[in-house]
VOPAGU-2260 file (C-alpha; in pm, 1 decimal, decimal comma):
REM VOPAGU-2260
SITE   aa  ch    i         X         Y         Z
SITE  UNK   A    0       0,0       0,0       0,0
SITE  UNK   A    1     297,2     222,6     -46,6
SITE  UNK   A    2     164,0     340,1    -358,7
SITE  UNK   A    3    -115,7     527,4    -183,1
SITE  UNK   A    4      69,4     695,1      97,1
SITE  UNK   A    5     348,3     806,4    -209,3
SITE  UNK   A    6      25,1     995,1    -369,5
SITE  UNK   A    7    -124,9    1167,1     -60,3
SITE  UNK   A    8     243,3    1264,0      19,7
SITE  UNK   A    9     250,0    1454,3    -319,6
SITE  UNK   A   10     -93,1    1633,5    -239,6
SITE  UNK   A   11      -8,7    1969,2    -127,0
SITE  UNK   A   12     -68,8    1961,8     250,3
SITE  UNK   A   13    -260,6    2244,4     406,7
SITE  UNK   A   14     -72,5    2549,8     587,0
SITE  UNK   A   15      43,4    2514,9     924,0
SITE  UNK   A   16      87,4    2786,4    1183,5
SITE  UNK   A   17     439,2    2632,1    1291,7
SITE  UNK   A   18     417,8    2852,0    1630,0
SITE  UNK   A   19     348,9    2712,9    1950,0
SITE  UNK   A   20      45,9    2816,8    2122,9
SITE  UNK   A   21      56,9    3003,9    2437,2
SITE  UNK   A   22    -256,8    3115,8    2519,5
SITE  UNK   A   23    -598,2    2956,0    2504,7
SITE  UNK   A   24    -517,3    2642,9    2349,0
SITE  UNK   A   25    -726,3    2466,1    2545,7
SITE  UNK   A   26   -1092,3    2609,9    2381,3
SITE  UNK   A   27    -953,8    2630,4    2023,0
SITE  UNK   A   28    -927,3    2232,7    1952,4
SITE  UNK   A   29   -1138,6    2059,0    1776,1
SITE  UNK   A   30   -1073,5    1676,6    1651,5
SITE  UNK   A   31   -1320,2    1556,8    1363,0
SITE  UNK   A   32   -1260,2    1158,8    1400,4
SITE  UNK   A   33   -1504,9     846,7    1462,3
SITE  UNK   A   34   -1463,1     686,7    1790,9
SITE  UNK   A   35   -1473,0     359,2    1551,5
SITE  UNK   A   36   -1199,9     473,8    1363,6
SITE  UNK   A   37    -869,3     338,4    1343,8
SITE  UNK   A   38    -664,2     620,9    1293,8
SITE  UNK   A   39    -895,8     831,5    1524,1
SITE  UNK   A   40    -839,2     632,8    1795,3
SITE  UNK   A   41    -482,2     708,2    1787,3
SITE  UNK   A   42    -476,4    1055,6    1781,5
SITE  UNK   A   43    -760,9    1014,3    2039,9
SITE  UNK   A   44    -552,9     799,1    2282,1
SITE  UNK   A   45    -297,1    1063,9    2243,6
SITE  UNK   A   46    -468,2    1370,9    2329,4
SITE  UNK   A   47    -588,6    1181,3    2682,2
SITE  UNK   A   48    -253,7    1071,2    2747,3
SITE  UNK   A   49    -116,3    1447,5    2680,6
SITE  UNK   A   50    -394,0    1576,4    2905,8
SITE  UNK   A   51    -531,0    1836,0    2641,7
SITE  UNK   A   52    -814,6    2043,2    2647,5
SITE  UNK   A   53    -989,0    1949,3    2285,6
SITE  UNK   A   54   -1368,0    1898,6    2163,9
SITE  UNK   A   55   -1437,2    1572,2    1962,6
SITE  UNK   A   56   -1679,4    1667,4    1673,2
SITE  UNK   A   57   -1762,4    1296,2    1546,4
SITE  UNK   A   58   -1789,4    1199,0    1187,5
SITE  UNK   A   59   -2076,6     982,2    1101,6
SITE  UNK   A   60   -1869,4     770,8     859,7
SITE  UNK   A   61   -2147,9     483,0     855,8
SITE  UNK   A   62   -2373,0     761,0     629,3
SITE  UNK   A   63   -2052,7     874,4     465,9
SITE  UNK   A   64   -2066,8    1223,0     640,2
SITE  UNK   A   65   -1668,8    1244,7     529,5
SITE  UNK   A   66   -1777,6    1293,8     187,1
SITE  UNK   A   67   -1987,5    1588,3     287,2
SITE  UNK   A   68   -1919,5    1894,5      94,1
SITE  UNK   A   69   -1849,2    2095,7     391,1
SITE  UNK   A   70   -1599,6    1807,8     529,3
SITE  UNK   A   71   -1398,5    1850,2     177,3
SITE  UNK   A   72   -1401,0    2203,8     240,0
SITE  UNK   A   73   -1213,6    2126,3     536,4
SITE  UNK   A   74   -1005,2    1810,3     383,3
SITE  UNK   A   75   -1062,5    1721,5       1,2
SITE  UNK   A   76    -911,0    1359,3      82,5
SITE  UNK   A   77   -1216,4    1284,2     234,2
SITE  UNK   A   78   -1057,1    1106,4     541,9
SITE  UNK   A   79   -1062,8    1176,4     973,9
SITE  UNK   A   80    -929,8    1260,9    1155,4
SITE  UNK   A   81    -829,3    1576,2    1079,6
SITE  UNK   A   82    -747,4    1881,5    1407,1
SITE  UNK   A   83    -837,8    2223,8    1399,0
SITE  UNK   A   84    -633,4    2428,7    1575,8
SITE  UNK   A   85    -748,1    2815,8    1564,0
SITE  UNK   A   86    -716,7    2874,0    1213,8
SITE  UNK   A   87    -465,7    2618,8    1103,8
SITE  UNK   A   88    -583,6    2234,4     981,8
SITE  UNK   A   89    -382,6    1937,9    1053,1
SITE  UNK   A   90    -466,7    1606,6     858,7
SITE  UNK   A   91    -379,1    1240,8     906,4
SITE  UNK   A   92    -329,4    1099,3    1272,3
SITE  UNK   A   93      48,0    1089,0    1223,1
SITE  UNK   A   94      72,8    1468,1    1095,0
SITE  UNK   A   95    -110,4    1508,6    1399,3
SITE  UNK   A   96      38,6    1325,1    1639,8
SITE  UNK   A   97     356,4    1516,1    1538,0
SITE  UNK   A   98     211,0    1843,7    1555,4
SITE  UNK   A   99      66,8    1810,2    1913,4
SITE  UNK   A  100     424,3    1675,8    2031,5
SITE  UNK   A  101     593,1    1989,1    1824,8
SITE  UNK   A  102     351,2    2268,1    1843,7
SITE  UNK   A  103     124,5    2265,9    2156,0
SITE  UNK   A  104     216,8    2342,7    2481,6
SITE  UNK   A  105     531,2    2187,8    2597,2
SITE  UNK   A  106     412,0    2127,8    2947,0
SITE  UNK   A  107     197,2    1810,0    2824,6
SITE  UNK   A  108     355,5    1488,4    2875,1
SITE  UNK   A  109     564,5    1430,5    2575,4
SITE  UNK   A  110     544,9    1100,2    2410,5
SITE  UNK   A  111     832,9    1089,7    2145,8
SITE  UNK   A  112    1121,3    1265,0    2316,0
SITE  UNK   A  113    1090,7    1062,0    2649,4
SITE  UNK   A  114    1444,8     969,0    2688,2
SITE  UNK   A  115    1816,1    1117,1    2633,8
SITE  UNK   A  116    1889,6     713,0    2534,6
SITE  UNK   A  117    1952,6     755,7    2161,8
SITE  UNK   A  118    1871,6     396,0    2143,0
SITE  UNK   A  119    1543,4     437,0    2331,3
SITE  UNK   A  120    1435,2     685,9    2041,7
SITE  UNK   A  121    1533,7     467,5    1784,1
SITE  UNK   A  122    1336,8     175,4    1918,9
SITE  UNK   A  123    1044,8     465,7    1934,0
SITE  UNK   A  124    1069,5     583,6    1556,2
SITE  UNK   A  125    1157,9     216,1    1467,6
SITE  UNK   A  126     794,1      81,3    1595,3
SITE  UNK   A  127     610,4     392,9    1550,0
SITE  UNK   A  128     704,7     368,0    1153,0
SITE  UNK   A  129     669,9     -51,6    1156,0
SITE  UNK   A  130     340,2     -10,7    1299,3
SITE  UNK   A  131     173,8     299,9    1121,8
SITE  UNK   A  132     316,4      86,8     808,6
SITE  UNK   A  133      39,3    -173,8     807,4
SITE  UNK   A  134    -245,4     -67,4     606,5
SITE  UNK   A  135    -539,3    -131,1     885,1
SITE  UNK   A  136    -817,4     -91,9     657,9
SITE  UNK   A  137    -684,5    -405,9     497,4
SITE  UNK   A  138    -652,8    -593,0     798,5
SITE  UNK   A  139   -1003,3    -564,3     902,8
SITE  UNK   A  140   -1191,2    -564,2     602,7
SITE  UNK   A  141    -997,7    -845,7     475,5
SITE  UNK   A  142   -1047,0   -1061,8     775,6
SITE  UNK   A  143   -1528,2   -1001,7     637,1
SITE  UNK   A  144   -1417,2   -1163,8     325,3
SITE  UNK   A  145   -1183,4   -1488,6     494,9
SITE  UNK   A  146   -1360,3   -1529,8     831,8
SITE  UNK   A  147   -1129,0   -1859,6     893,7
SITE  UNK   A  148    -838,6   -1670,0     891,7
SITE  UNK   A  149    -984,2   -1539,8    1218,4
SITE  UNK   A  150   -1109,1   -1631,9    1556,7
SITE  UNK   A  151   -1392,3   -1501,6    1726,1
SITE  UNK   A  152   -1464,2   -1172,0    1623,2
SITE  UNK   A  153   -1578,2    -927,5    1915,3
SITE  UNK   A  154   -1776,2    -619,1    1916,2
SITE  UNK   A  155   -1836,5    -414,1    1687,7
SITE  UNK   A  156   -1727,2    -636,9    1454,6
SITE  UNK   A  157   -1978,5    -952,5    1495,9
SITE  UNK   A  158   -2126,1   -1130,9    1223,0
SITE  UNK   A  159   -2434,3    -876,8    1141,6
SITE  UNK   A  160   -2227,0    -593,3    1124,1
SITE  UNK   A  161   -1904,8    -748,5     910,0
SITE  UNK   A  162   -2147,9    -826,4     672,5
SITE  UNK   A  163   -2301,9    -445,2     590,3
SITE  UNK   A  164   -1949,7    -325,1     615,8
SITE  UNK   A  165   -1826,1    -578,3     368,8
SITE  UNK   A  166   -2040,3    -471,8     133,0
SITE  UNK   A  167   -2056,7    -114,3     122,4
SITE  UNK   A  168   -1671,3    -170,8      70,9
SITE  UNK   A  169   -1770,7    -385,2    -174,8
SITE  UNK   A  170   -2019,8     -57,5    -299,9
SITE  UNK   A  171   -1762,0     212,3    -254,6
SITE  UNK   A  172   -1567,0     260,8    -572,2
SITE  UNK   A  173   -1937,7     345,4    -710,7
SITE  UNK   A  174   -2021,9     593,3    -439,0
SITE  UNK   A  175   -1676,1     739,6    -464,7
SITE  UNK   A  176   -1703,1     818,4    -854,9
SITE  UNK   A  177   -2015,8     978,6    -777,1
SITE  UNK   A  178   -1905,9    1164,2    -531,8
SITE  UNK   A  179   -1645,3    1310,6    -773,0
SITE  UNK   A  180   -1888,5    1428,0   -1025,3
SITE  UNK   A  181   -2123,1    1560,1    -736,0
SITE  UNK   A  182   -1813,1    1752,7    -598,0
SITE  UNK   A  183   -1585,5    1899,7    -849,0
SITE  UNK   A  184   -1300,5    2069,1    -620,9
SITE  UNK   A  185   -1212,5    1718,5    -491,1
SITE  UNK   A  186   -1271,3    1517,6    -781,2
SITE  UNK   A  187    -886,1    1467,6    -884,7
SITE  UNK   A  188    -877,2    1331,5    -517,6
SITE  UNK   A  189   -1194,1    1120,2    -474,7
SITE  UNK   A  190   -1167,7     946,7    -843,1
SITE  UNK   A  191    -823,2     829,5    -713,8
SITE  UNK   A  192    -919,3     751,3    -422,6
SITE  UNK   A  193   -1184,2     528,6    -630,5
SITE  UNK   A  194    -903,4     382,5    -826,5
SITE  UNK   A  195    -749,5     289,6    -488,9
SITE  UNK   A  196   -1034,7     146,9    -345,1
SITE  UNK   A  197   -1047,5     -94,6    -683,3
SITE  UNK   A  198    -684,0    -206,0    -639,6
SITE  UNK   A  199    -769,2    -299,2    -243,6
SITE  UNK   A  200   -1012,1    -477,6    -394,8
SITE  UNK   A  201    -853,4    -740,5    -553,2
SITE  UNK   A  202    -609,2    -792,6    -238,6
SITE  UNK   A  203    -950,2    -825,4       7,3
SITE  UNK   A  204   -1076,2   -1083,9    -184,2
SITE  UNK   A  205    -773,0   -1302,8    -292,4
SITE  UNK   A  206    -695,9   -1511,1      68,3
SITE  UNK   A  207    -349,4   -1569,9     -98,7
SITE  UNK   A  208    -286,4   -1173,2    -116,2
SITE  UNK   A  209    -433,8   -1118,4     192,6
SITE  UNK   A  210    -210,7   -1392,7     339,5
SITE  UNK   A  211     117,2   -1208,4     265,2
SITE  UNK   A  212     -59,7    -902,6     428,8
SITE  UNK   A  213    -139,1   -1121,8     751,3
SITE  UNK   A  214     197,3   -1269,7     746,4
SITE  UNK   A  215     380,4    -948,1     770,1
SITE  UNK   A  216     144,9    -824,4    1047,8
SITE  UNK   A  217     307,5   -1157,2    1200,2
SITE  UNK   A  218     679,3   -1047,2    1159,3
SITE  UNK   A  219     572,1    -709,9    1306,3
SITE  UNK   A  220     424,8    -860,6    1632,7
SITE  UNK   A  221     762,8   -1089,5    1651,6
SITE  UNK   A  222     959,6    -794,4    1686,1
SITE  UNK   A  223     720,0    -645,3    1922,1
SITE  UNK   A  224     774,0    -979,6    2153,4
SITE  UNK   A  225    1098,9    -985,2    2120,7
SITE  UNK   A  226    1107,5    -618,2    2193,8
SITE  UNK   A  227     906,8    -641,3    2494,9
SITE  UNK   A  228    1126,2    -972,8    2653,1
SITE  UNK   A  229    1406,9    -694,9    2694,6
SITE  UNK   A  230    1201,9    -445,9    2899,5
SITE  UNK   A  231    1080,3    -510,6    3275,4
SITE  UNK   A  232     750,1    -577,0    3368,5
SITE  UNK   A  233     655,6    -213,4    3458,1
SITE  UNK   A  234     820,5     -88,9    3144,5
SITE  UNK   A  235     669,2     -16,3    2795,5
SITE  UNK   A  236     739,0     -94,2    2471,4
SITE  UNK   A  237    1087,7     100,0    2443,4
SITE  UNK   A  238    1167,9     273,9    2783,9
SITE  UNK   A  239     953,3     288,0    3082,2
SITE  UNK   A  240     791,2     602,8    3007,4
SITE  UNK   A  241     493,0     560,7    2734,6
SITE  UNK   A  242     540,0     662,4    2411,2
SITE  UNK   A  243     387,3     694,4    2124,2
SITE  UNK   A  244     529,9     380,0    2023,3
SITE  UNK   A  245     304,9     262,5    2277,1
SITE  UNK   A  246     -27,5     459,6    2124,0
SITE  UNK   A  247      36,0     299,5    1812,9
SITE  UNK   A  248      48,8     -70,4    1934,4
SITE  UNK   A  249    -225,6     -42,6    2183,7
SITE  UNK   A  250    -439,3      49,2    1868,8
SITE  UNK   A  251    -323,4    -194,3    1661,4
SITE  UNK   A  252    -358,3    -460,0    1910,1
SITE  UNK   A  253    -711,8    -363,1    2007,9
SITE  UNK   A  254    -780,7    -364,0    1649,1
SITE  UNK   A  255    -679,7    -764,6    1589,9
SITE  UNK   A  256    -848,3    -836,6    1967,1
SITE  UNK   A  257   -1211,5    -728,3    1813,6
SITE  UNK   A  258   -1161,5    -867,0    1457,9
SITE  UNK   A  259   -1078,5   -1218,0    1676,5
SITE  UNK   A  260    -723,8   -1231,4    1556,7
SITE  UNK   A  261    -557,1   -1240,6    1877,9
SITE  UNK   A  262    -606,2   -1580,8    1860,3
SITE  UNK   A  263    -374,5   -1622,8    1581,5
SITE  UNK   A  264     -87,8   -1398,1    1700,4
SITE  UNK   A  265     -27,3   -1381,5    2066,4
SITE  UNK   A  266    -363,7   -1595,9    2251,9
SITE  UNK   A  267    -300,8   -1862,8    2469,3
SITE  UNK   A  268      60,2   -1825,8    2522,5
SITE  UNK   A  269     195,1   -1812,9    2173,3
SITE  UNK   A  270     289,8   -1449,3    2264,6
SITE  UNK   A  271     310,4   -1408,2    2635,3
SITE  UNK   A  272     462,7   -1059,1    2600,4
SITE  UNK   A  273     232,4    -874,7    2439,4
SITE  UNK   A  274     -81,4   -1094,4    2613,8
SITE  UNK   A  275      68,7    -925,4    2924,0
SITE  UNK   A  276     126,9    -601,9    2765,5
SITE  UNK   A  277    -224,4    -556,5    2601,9
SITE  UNK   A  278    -383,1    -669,8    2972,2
SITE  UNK   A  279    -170,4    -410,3    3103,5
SITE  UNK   A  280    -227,3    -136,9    2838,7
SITE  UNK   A  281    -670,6    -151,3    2850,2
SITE  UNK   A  282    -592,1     -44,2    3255,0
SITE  UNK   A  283    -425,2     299,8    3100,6
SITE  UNK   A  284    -704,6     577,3    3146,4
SITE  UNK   A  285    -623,4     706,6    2797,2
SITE  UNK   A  286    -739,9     376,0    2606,3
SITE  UNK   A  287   -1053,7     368,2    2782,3
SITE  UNK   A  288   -1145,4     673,0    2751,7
SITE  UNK   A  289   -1057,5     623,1    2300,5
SITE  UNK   A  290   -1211,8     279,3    2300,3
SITE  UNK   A  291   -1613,5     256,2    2276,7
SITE  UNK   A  292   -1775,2      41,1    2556,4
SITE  UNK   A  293   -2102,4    -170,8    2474,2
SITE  UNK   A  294   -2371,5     115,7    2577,0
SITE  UNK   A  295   -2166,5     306,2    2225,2
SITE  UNK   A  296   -2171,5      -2,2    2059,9
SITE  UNK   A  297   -2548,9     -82,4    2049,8
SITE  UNK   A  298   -2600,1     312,1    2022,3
SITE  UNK   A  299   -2402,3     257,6    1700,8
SITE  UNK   A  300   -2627,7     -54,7    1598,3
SITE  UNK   A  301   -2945,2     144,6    1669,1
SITE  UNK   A  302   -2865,2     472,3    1511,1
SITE  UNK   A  303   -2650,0     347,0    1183,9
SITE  UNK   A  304   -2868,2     337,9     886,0
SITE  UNK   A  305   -2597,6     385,3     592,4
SITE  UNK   A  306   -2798,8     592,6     285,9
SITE  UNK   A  307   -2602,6     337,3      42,0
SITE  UNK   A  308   -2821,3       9,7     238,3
SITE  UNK   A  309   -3137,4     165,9     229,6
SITE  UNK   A  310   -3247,0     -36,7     -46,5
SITE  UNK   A  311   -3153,4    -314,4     194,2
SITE  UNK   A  312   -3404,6    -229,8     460,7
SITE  UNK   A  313   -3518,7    -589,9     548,0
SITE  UNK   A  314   -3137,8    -712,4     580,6
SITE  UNK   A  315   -3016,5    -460,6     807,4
SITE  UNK   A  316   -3306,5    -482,6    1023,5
SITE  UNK   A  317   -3293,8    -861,6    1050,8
SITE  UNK   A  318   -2886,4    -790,8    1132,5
SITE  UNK   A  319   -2984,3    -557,0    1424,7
SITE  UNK   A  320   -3220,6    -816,1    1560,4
SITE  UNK   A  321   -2921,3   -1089,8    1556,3
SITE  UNK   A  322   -2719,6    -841,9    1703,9
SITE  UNK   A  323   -2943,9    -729,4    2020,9
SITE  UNK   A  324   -2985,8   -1092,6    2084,3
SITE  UNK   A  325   -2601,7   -1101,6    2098,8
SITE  UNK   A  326   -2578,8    -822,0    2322,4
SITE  UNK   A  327   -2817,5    -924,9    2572,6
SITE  UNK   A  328   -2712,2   -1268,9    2581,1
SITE  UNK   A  329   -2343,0   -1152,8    2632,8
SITE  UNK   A  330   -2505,0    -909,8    2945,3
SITE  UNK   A  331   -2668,0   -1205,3    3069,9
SITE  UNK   A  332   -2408,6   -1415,7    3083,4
């Protein structure tokens, strides 16, 4: 997925105010992002841990609300999360994960430059750029279209609500095109974006492709383990101060624990590390304050009506019935 980060790097990037922000910071944040959302949660996770001041505004990204015309106003890629900070825009979680380490108030806990150890920081840059390397889109889509690659997926993503996602994947190369006729200032962006979406396509649904895909997420978590064996039990990934090494693996992992692939790569003692670390890591205040708990989750269920499965009324209803029977048998139990 190089290809696509190699285009968006060529986009031009919206103006930064590269000064840092000394007074009233704290009511002039705003985060657009999806509490579902993988690269929200990061940037999420990092503004508790940094103790900031911010106000979420969340994207309904189930009804496509990204594609708005005002959101492309504020970010023609179409994508969260994106931070407003008085009058400057910040897009994609790691632009903004750098810019509230570089460019907000230096008082907040710092998460990159937590150590004088030159080695420390290049274990931190080392995982940080392994980690934010794995296209996570993929990874969960892909595991819809080859359940048996998985376990036992946990909320959100249980059996009802794979299914509409997979296919208004399936849907969106159509409803991207579209949206590029229907919105001519970002149609350059949204038709490639289309293009994209057709190429992911053909790696979602080939198990082989996704394989390789799965198989490097494996190699990843090795070094992770192997990372972790050096550290002591009170310490984090790199040092024993938590980094945003740490935001981006607590995400990640969280990520494979709901789509049930824990079970493949560090359940039941294949990776006692980072079983240890990920118990450790849900205890942080930060991640459960970023991670939706079940009275979000059937909010979600209740409330998500996607325009593009509207002509599939009778399925998604049927889904949400399967679903509240999960739920309450889960609370009963």
């Amino acid at each position: 997925m190089h290809y696509v980060q190699k285009y968006l790097d060529k986009l031009q990037a919206p103006k930064l105010n590269n000064t840092s922000l000394s007074n009233g910071y704290k009511t002039n944040i705003f985060l657009y992002c999806n509490y579902y959302s993988f690269y929200s949660q990061k940037v999420l996770m990092a503004l508790y841990e940094k103790n900031i001041d911010f106000e979420p505004i969340v994207i309904d990204i189930t009804k496509g609300e990204q594609y708005s015309p005002w959101f492309l106003e504020l970010n023609p890629r179409g994508e969260i999360p994106v931070l407003k900070v008085n009058k400057s825009i910040i897009p994609d979680s790691t632009r903004i994960l750098d810019y509230l380490e570089m460019y907000l108030d230096q008082e907040n806990p710092p998460l990159l430059e937590v150590s004088q150890d030159p080695k420390v920081m290049m274990n931190i840059v080392k995982f940080r750029e392994l980690i934010e390397a794995l296209p996570a889109g993929v990874i969960t889509v892909g595991s819809f279209f080859h359940p048996h690659l998985s376990g036992r997926p946990k909320l959100p993503f249980i059996l009802p609500v794979r299914e509409v996602l997979k296919s208004g994947d399936l849907s969106n190369s159509k409803n991207l095109r579209r949206l590029a006729e229907e919105n001519p200032k970002a149609k350059s962006v949204l038709l490639y974006k289309a293009e994209i979406q057709d190429r992911k396509q053909e790696i979602l649904t080939n198990e082989e492709e996704y394989l390789k895909i799965i198989n490097i997420v494996d190699d990843v978590l090795s070094q992770v383990e192997e990372q972790l064996k050096k550290q002591n039990d009170d310490s984090w990934l790199c040092c024993d101060k938590f980094s945003i090494a740490d935001i981006n693996l607590a995400v990640l992992l969280q990520r494979l624990w709901e789509l049930g692939l824990d079970e493949r790569f560090w359940a039941f003692g294949k990776r006692p590390y980072i079983e240890n670390y990920f118990v450790r890591v849900k205890q942080r205040d930060s991640f459960q304050k970023t991670i939706p708990g079940l009275p979000v989750h059937v909010k979600m269920i209740l409330t998500s009506q996607p325009p593009i499965y509207v002509a599939s009324a009778g399925i998604v209803s049927i889904s949400l019935v399967i679903t509240l029977a999960y739920l309450f048998k889960k609370l009963i139990w």
